[in-house]
C-alpha positions as CSV (number, residue, x, y, z in Angstrom):
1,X,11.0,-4.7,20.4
2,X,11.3,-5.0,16.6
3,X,14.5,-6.0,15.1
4,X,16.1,-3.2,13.2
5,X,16.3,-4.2,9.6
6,X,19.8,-5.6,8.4
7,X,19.8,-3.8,4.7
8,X,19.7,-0.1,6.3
9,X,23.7,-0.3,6.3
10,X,23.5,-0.5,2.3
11,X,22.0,2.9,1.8
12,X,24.5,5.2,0.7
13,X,24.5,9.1,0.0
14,X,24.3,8.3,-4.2
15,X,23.6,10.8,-6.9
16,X,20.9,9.3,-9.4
17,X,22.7,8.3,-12.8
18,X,19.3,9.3,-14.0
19,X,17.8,12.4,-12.7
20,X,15.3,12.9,-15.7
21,X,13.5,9.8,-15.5
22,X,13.4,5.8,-15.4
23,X,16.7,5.1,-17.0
24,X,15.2,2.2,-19.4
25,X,12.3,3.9,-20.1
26,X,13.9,6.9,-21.5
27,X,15.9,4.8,-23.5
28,X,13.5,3.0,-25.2
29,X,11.5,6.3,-25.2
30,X,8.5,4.7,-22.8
31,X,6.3,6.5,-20.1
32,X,6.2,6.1,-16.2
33,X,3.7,6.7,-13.4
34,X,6.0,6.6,-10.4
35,X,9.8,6.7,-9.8
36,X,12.4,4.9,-7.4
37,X,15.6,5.6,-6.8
38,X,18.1,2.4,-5.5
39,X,20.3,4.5,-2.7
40,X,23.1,1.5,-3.5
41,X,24.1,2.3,-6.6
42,X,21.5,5.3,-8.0
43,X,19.4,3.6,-10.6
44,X,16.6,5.3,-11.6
45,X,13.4,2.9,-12.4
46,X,9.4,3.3,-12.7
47,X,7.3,1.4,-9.9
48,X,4.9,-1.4,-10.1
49,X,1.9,0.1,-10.9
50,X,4.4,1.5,-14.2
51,X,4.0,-1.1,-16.9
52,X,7.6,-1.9,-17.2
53,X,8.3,-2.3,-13.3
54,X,11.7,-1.6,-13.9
55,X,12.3,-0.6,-10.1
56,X,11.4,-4.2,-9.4
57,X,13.5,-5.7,-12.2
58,X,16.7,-3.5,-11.0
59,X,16.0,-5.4,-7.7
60,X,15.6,-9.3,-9.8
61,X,19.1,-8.4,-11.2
62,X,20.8,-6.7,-8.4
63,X,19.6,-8.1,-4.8
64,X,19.7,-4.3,-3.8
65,X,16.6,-4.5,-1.5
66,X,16.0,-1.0,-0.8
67,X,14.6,1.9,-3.2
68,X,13.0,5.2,-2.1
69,X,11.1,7.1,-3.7
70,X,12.5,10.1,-6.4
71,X,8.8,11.3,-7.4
72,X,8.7,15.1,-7.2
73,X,6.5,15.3,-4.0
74,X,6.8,11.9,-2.3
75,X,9.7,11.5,0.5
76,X,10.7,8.2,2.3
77,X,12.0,4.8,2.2
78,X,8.8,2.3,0.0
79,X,8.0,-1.2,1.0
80,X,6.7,-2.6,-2.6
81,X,6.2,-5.8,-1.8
82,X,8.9,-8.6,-3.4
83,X,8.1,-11.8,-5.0
């Protein structure tokens, strides 16, 4: 049997702080391919195939080490691999 994952007690109902878009891409006025949203503390960043990875960066700062995704259209926990 698989152990259950220890982080799943972090998620948290959260409103996203930026529903609009990556929060540091809007404000240095960049583009995004994908979004994530971190159900800890609702920070909004682009993914890894984005250039600015700022999903990934919110997790090098933080330690939060869940996101999910907030693209119109895509549903579910994501498993981007971390360095």
């Amino acid at each position: 049997m698989a152990e259950q994952c220890t982080h799943l007690g972090s998620i948290k109902e959260i409103t996203a702080r930026t529903p609009e878009g990556c929060e540091e891409c809007l404000e240095i006025g960049d583009t995004w391919v994908h979004l994530r949203l971190c159900p800890r503390c609702g920070h909004v960043g682009c993914c890894d195939p984005s250039k600015n990875k700022h999903a990934t960066k919110h997790f090098g700062t933080t330690n939060h080490p869940i996101m999910q995704s907030f693209q119109p259209g895509e549903s579910g926990p994501e498993r981007e691999r971390r360095r």
